[in-house]
Backbone as a printed PyTorch tensor [residue, N CA C, xyz], in Angstrom:
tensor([[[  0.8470,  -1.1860,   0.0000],
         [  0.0000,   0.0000,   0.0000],
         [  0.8890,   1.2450,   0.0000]],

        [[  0.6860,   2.0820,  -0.6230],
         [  1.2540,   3.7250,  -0.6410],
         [  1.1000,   4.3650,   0.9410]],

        [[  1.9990,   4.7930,   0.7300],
         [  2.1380,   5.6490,   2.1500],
         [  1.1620,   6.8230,   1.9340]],

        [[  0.6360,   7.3120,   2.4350],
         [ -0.7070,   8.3570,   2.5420],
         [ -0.4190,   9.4450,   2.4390]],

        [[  1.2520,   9.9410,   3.1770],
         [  1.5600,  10.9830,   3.1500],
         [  2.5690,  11.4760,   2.1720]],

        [[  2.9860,  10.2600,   1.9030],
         [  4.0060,  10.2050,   0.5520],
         [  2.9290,  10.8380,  -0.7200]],

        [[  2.1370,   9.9210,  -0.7980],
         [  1.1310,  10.4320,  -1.6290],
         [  0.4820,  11.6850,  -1.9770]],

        [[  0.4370,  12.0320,  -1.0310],
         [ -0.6070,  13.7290,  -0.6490],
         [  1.0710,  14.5290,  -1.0890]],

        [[  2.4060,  13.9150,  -0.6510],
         [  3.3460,  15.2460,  -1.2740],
         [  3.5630,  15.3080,  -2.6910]],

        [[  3.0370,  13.7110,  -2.9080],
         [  3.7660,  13.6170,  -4.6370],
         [  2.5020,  14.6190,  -5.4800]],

        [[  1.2640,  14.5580,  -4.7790],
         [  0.0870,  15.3960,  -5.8030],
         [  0.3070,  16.8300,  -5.4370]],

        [[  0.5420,  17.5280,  -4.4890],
         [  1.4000,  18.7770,  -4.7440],
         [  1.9290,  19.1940,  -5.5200]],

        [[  2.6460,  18.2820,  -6.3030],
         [  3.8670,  18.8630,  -7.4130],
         [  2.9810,  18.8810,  -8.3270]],

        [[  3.8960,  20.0340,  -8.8800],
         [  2.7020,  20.0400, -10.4260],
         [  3.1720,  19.2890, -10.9400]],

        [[  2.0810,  19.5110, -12.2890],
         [  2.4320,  18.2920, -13.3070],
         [  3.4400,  17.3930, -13.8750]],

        [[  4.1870,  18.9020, -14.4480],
         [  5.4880,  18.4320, -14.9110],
         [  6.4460,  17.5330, -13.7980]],

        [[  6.4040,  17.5560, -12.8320],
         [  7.1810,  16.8850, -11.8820],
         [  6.8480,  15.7100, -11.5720]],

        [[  5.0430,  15.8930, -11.3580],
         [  5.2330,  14.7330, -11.4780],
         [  5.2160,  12.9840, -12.5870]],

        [[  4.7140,  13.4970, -13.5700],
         [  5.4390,  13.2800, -14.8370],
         [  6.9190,  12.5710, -14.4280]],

        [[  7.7430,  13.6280, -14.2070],
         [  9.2690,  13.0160, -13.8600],
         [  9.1160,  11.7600, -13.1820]],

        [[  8.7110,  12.1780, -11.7020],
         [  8.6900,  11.1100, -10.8980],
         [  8.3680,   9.9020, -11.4210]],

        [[  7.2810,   9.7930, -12.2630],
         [  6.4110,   8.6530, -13.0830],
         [  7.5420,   8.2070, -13.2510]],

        [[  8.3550,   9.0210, -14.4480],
         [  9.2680,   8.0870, -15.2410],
         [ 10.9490,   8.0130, -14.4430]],

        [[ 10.7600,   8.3490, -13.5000],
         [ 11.9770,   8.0980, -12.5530],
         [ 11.9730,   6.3080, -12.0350]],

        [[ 10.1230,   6.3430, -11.3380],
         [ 10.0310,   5.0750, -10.8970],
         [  9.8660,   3.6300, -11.7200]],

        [[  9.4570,   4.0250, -12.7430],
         [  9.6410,   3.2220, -14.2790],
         [ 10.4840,   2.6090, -14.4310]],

        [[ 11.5650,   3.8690, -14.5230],
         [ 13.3440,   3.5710, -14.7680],
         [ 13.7070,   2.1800, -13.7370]],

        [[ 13.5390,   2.4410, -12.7920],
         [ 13.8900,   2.2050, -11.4520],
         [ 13.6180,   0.8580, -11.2770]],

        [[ 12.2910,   0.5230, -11.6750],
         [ 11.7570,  -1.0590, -11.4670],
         [ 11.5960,  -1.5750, -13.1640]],

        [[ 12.4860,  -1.3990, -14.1710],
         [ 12.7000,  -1.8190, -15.0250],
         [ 11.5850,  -1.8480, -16.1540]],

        [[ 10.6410,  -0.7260, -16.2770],
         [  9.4230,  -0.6220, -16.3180],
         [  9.6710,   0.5190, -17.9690]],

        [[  9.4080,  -0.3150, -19.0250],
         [  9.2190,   0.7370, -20.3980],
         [  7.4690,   0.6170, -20.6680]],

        [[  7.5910,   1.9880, -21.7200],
         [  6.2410,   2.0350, -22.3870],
         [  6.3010,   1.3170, -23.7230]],

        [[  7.9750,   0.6730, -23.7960],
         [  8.4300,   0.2150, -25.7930],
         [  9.3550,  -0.8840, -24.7190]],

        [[  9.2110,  -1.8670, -25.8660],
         [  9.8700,  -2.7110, -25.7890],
         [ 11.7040,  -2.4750, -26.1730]],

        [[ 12.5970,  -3.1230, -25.9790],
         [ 14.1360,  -2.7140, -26.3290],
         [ 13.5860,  -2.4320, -28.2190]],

        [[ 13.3480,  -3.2080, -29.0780],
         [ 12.6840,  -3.0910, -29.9920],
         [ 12.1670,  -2.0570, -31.0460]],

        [[ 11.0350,  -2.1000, -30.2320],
         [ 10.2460,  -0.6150, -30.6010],
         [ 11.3500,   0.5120, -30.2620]],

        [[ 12.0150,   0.5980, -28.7470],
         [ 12.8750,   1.5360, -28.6670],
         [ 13.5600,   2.1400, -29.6930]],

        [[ 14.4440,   1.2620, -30.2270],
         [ 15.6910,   1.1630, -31.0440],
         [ 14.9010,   1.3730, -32.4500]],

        [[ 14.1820,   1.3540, -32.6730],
         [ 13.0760,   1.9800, -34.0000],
         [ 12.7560,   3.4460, -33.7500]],

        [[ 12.5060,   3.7690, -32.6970],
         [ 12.4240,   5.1860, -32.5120],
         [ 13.4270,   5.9840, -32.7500]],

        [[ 14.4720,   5.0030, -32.0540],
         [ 15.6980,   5.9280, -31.8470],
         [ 16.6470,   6.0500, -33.1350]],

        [[ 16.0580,   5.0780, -34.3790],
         [ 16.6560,   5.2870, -35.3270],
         [ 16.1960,   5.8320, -36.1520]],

        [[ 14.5120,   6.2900, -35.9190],
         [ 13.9240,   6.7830, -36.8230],
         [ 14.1050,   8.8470, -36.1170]],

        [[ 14.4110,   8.8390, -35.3000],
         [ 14.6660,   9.9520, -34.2030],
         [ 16.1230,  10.4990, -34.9870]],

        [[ 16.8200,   9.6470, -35.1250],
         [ 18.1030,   9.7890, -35.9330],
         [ 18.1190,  10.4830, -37.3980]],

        [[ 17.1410,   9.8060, -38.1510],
         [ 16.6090,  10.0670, -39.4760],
         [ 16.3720,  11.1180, -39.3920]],

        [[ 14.8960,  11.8680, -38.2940],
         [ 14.3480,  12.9680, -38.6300],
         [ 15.7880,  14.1880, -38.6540]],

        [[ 16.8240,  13.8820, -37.0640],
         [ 17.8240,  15.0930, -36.8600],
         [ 18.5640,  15.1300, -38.6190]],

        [[ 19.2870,  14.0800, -39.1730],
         [ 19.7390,  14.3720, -40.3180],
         [ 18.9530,  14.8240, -41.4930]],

        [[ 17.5070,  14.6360, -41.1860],
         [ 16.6480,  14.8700, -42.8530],
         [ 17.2120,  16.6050, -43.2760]],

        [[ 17.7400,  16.7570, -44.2210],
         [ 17.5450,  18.3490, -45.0730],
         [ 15.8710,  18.8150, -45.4590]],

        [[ 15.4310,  19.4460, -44.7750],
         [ 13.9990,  19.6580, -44.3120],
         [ 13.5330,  20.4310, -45.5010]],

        [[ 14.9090,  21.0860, -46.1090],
         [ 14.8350,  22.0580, -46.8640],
         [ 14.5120,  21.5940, -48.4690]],

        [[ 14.7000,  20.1350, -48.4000],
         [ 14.4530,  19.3390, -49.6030],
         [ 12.9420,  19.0500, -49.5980]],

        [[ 11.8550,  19.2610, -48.7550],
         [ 10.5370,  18.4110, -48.1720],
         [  9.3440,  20.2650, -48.8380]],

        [[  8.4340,  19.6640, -49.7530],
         [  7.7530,  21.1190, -49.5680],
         [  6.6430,  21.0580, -48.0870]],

        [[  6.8060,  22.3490, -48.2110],
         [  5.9300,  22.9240, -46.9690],
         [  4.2230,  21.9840, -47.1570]],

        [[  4.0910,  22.2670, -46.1110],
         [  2.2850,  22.2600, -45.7790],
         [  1.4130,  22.8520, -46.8060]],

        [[  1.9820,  24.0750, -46.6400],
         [  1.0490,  24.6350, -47.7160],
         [  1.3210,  24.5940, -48.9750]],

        [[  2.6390,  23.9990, -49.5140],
         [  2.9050,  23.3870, -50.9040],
         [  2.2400,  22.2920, -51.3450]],

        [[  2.3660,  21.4670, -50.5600],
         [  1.7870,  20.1070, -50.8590],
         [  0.3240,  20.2440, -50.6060]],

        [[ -1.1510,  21.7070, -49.6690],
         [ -2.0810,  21.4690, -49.5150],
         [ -2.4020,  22.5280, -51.2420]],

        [[ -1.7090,  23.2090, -51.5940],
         [ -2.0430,  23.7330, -52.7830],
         [ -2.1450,  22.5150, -54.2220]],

        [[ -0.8720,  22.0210, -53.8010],
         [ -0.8110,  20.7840, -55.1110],
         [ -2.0540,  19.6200, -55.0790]],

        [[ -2.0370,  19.2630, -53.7860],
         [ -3.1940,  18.2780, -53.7910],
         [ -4.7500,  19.3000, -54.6790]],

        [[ -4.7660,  20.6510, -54.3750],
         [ -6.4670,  21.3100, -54.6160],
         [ -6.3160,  21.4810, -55.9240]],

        [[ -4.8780,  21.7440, -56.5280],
         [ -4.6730,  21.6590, -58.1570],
         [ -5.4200,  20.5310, -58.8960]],

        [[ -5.1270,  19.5540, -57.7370],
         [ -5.0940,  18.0430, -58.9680],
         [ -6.8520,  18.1780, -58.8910]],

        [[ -7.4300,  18.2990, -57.9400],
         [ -8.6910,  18.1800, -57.3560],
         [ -9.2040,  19.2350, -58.7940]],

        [[ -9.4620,  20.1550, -59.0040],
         [ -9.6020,  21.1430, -60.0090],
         [ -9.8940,  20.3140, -61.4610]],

        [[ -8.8810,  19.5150, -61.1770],
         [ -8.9710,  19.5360, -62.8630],
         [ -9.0180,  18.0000, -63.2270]],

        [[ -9.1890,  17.2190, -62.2410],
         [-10.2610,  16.3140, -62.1090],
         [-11.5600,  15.9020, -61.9360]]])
């Protein structure tokens, strides 16, 4: 059972903290939301996004203009 008073200090903290704590005690008792797996997919796809040249990709509003083109004249 949770200690009562432990409890009542951890809901004090705001959010963001306690957030942390969440993922402090996670850490702690060996506890993921991803498997090693899934991890290592993130973290390589996390990799991908830092190197992509962004500057090669059109904008939002490039690609929402091109899509209403095709729409037009179909």
């Amino acid at each position: 059972m949770v200690d009562k008073a432990l409890l009542e200090r951890v809901m004090q903290l705001d959010e963001h903290s306690r957030l942390e704590l969440r993922d402090a005690i996670e850490e702690s008792v060996g506890l993921s939301a991803l498997s090693p797996e899934d991890q290592a997919l993130l973290d390589e796809r996390v990799a991908e996004d830092d190197a992509a040249d962004w500057n090669d990709y059109p904008t939002l509003a490039a690609d929402e203009a091109e899509v209403r083109a095709r729409r037009r004249v179909a």
